[in-house]
Structure formats: C-alpha cells, structure tokens
N, CA, C and O of each residue as an XYZ file, in Angstrom:
716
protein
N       0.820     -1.199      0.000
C       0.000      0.000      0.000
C       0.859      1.256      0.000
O       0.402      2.253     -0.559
N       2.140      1.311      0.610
C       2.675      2.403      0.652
C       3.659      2.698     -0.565
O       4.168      3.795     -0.795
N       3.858      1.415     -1.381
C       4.799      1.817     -2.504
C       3.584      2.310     -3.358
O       4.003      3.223     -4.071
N       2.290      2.094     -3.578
C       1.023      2.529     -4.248
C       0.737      4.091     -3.698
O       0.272      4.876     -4.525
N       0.917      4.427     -2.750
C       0.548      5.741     -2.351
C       1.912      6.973     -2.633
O       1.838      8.201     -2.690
N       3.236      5.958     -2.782
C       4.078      6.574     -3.615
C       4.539      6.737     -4.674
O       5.410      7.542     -5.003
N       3.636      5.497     -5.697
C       4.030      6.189     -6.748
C       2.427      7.111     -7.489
O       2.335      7.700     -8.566
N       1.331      6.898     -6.368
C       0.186      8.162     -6.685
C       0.724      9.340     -6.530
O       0.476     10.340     -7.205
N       1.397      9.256     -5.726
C       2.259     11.179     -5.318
C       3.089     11.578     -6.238
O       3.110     12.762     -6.575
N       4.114     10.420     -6.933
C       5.139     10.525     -7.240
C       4.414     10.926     -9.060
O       5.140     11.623     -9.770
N       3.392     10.570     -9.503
C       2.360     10.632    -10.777
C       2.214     12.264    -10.890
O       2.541     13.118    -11.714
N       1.506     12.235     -9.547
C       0.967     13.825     -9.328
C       1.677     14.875     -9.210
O       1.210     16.010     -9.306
N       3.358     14.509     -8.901
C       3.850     15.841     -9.045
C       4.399     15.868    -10.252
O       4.511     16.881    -10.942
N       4.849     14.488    -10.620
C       5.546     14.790    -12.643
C       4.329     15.667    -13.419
O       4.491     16.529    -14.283
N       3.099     15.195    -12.860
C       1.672     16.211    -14.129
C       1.890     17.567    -13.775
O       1.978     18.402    -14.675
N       2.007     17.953    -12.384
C       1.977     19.225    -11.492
C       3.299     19.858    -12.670
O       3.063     20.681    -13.555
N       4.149     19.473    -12.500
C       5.390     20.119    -13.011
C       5.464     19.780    -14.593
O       6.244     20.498    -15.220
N       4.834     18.888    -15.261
C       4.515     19.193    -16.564
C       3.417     20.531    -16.980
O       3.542     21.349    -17.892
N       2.242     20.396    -15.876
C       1.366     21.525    -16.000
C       1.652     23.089    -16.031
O       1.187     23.968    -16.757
N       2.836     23.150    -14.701
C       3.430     24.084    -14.577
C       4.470     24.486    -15.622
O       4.487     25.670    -15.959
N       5.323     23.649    -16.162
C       6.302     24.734    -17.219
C       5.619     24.446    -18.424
O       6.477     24.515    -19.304
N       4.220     24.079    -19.066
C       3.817     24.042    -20.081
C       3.385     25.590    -20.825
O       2.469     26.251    -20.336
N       4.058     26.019    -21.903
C       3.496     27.446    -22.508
C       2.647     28.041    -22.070
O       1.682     27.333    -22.359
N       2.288     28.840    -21.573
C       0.770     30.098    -21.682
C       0.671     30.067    -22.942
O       1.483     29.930    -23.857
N      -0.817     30.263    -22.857
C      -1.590     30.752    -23.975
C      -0.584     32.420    -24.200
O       0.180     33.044    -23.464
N      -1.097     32.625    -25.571
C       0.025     33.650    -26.098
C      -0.958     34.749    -26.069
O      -2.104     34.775    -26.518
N      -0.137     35.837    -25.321
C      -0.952     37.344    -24.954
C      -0.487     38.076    -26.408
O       0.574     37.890    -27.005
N      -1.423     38.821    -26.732
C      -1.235     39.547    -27.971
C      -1.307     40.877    -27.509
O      -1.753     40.871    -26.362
N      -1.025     42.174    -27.968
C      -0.806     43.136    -27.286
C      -1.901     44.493    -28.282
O      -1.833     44.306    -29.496
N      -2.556     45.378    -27.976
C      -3.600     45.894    -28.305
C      -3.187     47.115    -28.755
O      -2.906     47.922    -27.869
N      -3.041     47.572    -30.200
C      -2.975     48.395    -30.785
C      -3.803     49.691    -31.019
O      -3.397     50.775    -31.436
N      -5.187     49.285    -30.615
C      -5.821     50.610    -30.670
C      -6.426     50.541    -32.107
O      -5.998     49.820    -33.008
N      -7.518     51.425    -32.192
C      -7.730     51.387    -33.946
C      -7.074     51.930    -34.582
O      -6.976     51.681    -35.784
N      -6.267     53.053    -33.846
C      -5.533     53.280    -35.200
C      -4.513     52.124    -35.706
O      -3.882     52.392    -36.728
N      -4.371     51.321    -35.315
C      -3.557     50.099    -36.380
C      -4.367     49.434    -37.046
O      -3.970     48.970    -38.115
N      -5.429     49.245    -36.710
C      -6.819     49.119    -37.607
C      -7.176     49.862    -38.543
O      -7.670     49.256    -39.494
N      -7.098     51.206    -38.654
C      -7.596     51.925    -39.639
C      -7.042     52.259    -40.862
O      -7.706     52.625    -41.832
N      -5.598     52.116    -40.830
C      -5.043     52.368    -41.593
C      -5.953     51.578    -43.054
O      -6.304     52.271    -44.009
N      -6.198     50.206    -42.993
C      -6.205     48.990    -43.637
C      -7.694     48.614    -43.477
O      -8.238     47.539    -43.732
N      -8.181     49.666    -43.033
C      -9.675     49.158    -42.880
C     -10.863     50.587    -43.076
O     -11.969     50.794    -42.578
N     -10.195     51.201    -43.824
C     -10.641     52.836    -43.951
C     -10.995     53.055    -45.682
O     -11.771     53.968    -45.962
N     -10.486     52.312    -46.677
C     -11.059     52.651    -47.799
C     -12.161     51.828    -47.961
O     -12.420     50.676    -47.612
N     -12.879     52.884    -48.708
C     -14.162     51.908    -49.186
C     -14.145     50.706    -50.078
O     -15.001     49.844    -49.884
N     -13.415     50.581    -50.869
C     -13.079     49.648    -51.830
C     -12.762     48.495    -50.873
O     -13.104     47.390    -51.293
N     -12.104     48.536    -49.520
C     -12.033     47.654    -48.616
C     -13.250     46.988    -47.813
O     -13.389     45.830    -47.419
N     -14.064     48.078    -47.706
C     -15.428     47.789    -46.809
C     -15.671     49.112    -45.999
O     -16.803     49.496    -45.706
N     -14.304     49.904    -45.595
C     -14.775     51.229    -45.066
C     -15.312     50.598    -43.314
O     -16.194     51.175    -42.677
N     -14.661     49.504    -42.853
C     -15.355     49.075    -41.860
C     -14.582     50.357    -40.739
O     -15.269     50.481    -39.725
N     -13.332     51.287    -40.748
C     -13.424     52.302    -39.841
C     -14.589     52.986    -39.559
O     -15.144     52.978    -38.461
N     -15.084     53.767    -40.855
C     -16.048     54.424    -40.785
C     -17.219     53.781    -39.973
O     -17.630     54.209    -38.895
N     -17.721     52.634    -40.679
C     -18.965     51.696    -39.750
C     -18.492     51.711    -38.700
O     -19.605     51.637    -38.180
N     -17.379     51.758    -37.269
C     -17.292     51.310    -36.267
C     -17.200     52.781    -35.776
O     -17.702     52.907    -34.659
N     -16.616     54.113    -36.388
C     -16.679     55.172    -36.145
C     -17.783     55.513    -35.795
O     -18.061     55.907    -34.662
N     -18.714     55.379    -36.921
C     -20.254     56.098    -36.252
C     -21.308     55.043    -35.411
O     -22.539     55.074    -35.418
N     -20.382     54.077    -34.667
C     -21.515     52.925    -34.141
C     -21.705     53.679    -32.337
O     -21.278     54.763    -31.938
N     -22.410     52.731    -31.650
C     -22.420     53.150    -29.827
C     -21.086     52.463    -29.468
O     -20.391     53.178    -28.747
N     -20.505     51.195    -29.795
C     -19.231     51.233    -29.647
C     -17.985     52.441    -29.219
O     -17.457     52.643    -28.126
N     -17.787     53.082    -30.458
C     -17.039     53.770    -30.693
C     -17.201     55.232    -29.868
O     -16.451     56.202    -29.979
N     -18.682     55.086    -28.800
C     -18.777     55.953    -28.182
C     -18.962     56.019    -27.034
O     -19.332     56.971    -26.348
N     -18.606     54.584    -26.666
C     -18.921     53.576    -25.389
C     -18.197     54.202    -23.796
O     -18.600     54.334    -22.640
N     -17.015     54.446    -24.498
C     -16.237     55.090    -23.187
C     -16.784     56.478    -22.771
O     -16.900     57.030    -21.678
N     -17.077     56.839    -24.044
C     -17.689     58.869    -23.652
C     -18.770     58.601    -23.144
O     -19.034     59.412    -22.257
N     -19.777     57.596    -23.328
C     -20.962     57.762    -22.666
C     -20.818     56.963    -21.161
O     -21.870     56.460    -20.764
N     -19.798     56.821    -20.417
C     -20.058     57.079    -18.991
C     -19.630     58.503    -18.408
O     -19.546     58.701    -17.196
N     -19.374     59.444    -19.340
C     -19.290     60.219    -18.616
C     -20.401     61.389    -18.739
O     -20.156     62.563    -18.460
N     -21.617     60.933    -19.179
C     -23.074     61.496    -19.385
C     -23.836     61.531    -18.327
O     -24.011     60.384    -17.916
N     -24.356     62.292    -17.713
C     -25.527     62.984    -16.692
C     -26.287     60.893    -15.830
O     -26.339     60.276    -14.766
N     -26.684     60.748    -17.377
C     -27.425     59.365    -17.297
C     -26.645     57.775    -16.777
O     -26.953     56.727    -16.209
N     -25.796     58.254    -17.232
C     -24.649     56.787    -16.895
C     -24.149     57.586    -14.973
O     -24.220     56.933    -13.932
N     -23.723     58.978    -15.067
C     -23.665     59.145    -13.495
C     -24.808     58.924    -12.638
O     -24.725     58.926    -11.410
N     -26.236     58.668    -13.503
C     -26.744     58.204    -12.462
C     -27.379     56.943    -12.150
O     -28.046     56.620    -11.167
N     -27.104     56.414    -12.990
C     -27.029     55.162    -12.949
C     -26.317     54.397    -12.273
O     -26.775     53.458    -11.621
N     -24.585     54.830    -12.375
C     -23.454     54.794    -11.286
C     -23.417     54.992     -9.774
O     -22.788     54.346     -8.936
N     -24.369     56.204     -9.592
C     -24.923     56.815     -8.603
C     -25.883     55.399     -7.560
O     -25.642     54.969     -6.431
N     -26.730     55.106     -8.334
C     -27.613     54.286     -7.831
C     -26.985     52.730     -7.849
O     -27.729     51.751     -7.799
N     -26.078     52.663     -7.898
C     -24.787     51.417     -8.036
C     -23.627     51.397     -6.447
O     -22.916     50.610     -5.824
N     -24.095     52.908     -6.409
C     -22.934     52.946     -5.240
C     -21.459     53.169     -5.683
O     -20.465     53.171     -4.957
N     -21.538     53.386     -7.247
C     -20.417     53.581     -8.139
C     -20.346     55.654     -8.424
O     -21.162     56.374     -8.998
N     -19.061     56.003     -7.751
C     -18.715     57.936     -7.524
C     -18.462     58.027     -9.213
O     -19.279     58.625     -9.913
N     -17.269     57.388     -9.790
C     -17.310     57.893    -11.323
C     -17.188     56.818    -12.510
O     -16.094     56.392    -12.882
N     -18.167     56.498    -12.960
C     -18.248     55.192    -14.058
C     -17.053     55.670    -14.889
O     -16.581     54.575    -15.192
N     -16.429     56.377    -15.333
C     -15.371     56.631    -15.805
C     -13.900     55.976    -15.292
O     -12.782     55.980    -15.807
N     -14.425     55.419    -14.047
C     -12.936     55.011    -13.417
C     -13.246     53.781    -13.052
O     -12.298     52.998    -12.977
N     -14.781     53.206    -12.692
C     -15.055     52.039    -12.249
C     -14.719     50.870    -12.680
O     -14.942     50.720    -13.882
N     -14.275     50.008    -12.159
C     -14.023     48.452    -13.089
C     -15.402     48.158    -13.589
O     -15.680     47.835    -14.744
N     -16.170     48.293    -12.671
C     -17.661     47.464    -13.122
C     -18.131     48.358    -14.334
O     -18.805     47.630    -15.062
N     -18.071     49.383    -14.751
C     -18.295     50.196    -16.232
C     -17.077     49.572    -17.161
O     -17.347     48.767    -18.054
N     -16.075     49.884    -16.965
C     -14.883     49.726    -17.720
C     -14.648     48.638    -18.497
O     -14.348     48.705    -19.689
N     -14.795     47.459    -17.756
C     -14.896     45.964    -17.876
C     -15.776     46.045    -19.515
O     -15.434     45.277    -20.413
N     -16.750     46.918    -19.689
C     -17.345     46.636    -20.646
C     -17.279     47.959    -21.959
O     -17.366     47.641    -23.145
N     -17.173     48.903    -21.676
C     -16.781     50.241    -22.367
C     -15.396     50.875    -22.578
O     -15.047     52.051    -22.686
N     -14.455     49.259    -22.612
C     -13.147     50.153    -22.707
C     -12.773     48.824    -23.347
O     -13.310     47.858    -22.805
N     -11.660     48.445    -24.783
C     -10.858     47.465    -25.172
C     -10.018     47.147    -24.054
O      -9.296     47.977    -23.502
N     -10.119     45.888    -23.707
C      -8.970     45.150    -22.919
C      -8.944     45.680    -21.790
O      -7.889     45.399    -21.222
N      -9.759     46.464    -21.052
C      -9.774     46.837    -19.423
C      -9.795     45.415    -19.145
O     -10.408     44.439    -19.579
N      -8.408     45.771    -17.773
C      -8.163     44.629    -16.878
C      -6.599     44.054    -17.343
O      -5.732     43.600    -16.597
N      -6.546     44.247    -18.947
C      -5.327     43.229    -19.126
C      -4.055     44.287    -18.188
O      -4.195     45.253    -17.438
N      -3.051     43.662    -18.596
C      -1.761     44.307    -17.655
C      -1.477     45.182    -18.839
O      -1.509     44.883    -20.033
N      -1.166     46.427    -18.212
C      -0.533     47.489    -18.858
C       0.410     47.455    -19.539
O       0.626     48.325    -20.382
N       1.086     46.577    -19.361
C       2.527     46.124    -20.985
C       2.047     45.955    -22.648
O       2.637     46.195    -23.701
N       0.837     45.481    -22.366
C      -0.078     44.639    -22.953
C      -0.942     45.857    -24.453
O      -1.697     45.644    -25.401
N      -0.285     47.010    -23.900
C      -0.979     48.512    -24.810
C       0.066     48.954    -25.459
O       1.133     49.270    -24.934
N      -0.267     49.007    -26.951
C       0.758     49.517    -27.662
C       0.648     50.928    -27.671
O      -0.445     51.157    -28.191
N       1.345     52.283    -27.294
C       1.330     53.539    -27.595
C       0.107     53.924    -28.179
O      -0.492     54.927    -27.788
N      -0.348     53.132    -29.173
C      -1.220     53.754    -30.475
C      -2.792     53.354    -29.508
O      -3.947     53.548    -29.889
N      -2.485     52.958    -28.636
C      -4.196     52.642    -27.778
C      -4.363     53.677    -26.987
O      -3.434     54.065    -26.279
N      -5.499     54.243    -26.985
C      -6.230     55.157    -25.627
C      -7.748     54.489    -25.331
O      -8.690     54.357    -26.112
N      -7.646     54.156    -24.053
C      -9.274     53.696    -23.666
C     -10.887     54.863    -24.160
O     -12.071     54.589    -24.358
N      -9.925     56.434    -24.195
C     -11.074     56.660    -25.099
C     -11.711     56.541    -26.239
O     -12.597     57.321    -26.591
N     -10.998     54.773    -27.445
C     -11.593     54.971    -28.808
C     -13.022     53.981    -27.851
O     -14.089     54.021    -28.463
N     -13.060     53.184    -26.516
C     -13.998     52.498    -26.181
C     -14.175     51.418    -26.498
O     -13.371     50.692    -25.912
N     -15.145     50.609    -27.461
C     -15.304     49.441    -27.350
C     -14.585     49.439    -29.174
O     -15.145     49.425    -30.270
N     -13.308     49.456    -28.810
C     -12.582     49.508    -30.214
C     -12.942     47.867    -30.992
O     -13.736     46.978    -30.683
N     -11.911     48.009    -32.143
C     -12.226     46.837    -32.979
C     -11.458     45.631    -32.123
O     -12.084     44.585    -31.954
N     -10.197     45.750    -31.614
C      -9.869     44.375    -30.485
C     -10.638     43.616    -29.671
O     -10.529     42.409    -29.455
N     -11.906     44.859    -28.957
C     -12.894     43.978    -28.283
C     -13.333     43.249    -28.895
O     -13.196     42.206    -28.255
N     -14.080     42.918    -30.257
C     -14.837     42.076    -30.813
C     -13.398     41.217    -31.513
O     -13.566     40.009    -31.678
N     -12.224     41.713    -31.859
C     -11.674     40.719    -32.947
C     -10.493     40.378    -32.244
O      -9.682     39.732    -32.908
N     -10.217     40.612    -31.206
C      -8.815     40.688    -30.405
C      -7.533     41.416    -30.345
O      -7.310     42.023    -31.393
N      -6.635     41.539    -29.454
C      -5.935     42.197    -29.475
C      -4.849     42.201    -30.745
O      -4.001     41.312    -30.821
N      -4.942     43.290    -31.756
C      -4.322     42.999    -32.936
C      -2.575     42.842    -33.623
O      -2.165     42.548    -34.746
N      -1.899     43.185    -32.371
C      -0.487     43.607    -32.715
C       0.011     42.674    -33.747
O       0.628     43.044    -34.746
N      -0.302     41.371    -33.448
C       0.320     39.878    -33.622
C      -0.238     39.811    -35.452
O       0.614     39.509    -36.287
N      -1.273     40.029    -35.779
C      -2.528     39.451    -36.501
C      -2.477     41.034    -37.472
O      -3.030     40.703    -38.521
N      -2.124     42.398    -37.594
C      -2.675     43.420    -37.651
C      -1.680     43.663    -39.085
O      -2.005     44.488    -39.938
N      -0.604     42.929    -39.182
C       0.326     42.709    -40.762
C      -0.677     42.315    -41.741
O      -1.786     41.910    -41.392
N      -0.243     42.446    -43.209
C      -1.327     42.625    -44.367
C      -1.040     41.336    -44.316
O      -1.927     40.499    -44.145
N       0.067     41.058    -44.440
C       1.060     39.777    -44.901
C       0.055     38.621    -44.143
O      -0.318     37.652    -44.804
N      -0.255     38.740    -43.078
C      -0.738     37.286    -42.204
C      -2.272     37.467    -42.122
O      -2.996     36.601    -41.631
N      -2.802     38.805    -42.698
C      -4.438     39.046    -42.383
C      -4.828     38.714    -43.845
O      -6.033     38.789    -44.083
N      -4.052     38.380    -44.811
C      -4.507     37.461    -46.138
C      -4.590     36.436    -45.621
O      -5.674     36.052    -46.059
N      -4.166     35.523    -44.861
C      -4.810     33.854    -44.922
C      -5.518     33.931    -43.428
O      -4.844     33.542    -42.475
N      -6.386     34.250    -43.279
C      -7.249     34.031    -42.211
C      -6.765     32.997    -40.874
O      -6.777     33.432    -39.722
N      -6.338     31.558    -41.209
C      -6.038     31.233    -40.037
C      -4.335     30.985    -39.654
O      -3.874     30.026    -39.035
N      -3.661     32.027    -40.161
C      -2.525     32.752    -39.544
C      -2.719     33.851    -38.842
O      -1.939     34.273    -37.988
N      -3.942     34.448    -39.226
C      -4.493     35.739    -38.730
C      -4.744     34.837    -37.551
O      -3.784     34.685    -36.795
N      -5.896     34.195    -37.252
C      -6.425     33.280    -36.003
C      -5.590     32.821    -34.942
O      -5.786     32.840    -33.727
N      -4.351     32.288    -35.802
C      -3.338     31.812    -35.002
C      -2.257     32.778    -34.631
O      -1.144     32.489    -34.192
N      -2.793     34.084    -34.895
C      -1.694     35.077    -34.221
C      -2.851     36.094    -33.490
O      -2.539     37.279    -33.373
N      -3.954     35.720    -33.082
C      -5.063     36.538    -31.895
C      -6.085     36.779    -32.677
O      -7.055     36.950    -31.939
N      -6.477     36.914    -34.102
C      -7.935     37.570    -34.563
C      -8.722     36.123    -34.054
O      -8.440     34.937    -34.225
N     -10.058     36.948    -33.214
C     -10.797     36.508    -33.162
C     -12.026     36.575    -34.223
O     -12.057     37.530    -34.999
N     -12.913     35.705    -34.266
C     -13.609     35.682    -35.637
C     -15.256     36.009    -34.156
O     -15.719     35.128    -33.430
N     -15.613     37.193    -34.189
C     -16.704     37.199    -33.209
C     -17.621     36.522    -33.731
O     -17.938     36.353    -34.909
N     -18.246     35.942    -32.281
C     -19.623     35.132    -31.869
C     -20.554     35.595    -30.913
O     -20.292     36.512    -30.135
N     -21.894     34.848    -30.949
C     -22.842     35.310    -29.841
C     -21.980     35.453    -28.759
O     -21.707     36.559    -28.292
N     -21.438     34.180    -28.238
C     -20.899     34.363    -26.943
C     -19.126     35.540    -26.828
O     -18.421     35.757    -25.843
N     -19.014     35.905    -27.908
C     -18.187     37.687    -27.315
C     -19.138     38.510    -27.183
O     -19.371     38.907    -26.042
N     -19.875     38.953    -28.188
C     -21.247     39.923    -27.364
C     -21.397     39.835    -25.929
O     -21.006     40.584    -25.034
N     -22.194     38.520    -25.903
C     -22.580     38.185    -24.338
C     -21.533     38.450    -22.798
O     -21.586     38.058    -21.633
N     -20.784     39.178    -23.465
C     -20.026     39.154    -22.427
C     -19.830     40.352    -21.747
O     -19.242     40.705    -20.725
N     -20.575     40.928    -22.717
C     -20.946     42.765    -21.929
C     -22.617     42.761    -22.235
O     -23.458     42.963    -21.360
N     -22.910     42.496    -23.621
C     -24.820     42.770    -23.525
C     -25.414     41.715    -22.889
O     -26.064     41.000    -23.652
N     -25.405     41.401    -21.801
C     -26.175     40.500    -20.641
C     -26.806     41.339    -19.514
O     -26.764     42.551    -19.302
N     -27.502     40.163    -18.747
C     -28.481     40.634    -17.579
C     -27.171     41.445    -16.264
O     -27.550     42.132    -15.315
N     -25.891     41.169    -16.520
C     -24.908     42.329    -15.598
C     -24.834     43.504    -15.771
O     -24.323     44.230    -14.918
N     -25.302     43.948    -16.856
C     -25.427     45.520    -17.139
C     -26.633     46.058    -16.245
O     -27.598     45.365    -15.922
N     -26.460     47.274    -15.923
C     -27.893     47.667    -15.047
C     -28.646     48.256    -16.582
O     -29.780     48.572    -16.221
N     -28.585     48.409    -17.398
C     -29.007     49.022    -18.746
C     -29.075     48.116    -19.207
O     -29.373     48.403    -20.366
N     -28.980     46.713    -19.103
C     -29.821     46.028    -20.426
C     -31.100     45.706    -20.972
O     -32.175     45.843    -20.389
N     -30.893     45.210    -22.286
C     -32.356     45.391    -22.761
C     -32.123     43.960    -23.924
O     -31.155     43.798    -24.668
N     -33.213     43.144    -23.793
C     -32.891     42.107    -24.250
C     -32.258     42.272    -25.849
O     -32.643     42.972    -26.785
N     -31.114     41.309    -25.729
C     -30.388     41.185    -26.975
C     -31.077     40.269    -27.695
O     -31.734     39.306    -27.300
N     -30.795     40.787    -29.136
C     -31.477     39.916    -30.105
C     -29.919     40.114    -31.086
O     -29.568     41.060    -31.790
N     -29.208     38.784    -30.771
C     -27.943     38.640    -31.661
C     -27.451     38.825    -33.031
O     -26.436     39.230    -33.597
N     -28.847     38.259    -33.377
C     -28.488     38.377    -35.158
C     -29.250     40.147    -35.630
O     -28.674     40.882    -36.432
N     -30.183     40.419    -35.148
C     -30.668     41.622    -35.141
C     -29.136     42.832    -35.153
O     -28.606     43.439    -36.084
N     -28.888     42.788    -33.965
C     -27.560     43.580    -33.533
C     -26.541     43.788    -34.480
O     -26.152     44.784    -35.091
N     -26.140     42.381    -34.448
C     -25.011     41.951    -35.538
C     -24.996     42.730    -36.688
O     -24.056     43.439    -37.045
N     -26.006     42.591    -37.234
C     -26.838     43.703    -38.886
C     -27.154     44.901    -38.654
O     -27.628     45.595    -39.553
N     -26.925     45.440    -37.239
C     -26.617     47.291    -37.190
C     -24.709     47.122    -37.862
O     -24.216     47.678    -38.843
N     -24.067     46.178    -36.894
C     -22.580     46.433    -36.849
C     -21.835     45.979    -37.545
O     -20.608     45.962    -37.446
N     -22.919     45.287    -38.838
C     -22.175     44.859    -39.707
C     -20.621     45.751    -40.799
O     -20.758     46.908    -41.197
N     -19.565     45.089    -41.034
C     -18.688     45.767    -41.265
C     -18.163     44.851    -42.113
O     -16.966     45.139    -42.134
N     -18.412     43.510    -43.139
C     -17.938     42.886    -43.653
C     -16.593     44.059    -44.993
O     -16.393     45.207    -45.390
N     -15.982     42.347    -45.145
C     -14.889     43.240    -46.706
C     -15.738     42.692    -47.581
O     -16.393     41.649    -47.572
N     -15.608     43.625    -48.384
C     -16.615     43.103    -50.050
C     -15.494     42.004    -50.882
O     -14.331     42.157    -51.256
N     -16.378     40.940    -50.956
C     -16.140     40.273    -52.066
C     -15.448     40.606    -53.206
O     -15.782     41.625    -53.810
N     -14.306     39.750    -53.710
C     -13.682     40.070    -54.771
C     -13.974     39.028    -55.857
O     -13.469     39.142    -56.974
C-alpha cells in the first residue's frame, strides 16, 4: 500500500510540473484602432473604420461620462463610471489586461474599439498574415460570436435590454466586399 501511495504522489507531481512549465496561452498586445484603420478605412475595402466610427461602440467610453450613466453609477454605489471596473470591464478594449499589454497607439477613449470584438491585434494586424485568415487566427484575430457579445450585452449591465444577436449583428455589420 505504501509503494502505491508513492508512486500516486510521485504521478501527481511529474503532471503538477509538466502543467506548470507548459506554454501560456500567447498574450497579444492591443494596438488601438488606429492600427486598424489604416487597412480598414477605404471603401473599396469595406470602409469598416467608418462603420465602427459612427456605431455606440465607438462611443462607449464617452458615454459614462453622461448625466445618465452618473446616475445610474450613482444608484450602483459607483462615484465615477469613468474610473469604475464594473463600467470599464465593458466600455473600454482590454480593461483589466496588464498594462505592458498597450501599444502607444491605444487610448481607452476609442472604447469598445475593434480588439474587443476581434482581439488584441499587434500579432494578426500585418497585411502579410491578415490574407490567410487562419494565420491571422493563429496570431489573436478573433472571428466574433454570440458568446463575445454576451459578455458585456447581458443581464450584468444595469441598462440592459434584451439582446437579439443576429438583429444587432446587422446594425454592426462591417464585412470586406467580395472580390
């Protein structure tokens, strides 16, 4: 029994210490739209800057600092949604990641930039690797789904209002045109 209970221990720490020096998942680092826009601003492309320019996205961070969001904040027990995690978490690209993690070209005021929905782009944001799609994938673009939405338009918002996914989707649509 006791050479059995040593080599159960002796199992559990080789996995422990395989678990432990096995890679992290790979952090990609967040450019901001302007590394987006460059390449995503002519129309002949899709013009998807413009579409994300004039969306509530793109205005996500300015609107906590509106009369209505302070009082909403207010009635939260939250002094300035502008600084709060519990606002931020959802009206700012990548609130929360570690600050290394921001390339110069990011300010939390573009808001719910294009990284929130497609990921952080540094890795993925070359012409060279955003022609074959899953080099793009395999260097951070995310390809959004219901469940990235859901991760701010849910019943945690004190402002929500039931989502209708595919509805939504077809305000924010921003596809590239077909060649």
């Amino acid at each position: 029994m006791k050479r059995f209970s040593f080599v159960l221990a002796l199992m559990a720490a080789i996995s422990l210490i395989a678990l432990l020096s096995a890679p992290a998942a790979a952090e990609h680092n967040y450019v901001g739209v302007k590394g987006c826009k460059m390449c995503h601003m002519a129309a002949d492309k899709g013009a998807q800057y413009k579409s994300w320019e004039a969306s509530k996205h793109a205005k996500a961070y300015e609107t906590l600092g509106t009369d209505q969001a302070k009082e909403v904040a207010k009635a939260k027990g939250i002094a300035n949604p502008q600084e709060a995690a519990e606002c931020l978490k959802c009206h700012v690209t990548g609130y929360g990641s570690d600050a290394s993690m921001f390339e110069s070209t990011y300010t939390k005021e573009e808001g719910v930039g294009c990284e929130s929905c497609h990921g952080a782009g540094k890795d993925y944001k070359n012409v060279t690797i955003m022609k074959d799609v899953e080099k793009a994938k395999a260097n951070g673009l995310i390809i959004p789904s219901e469940e990235v939405c859901k991760k701010c338009h849910n019943e945690e918002s004190p402002t929500f209002k039931a989502f209708d996914y595919k509805a939504r989707v077809a305000e924010i649509a921003h596809p590239r045109p077909q060649k």
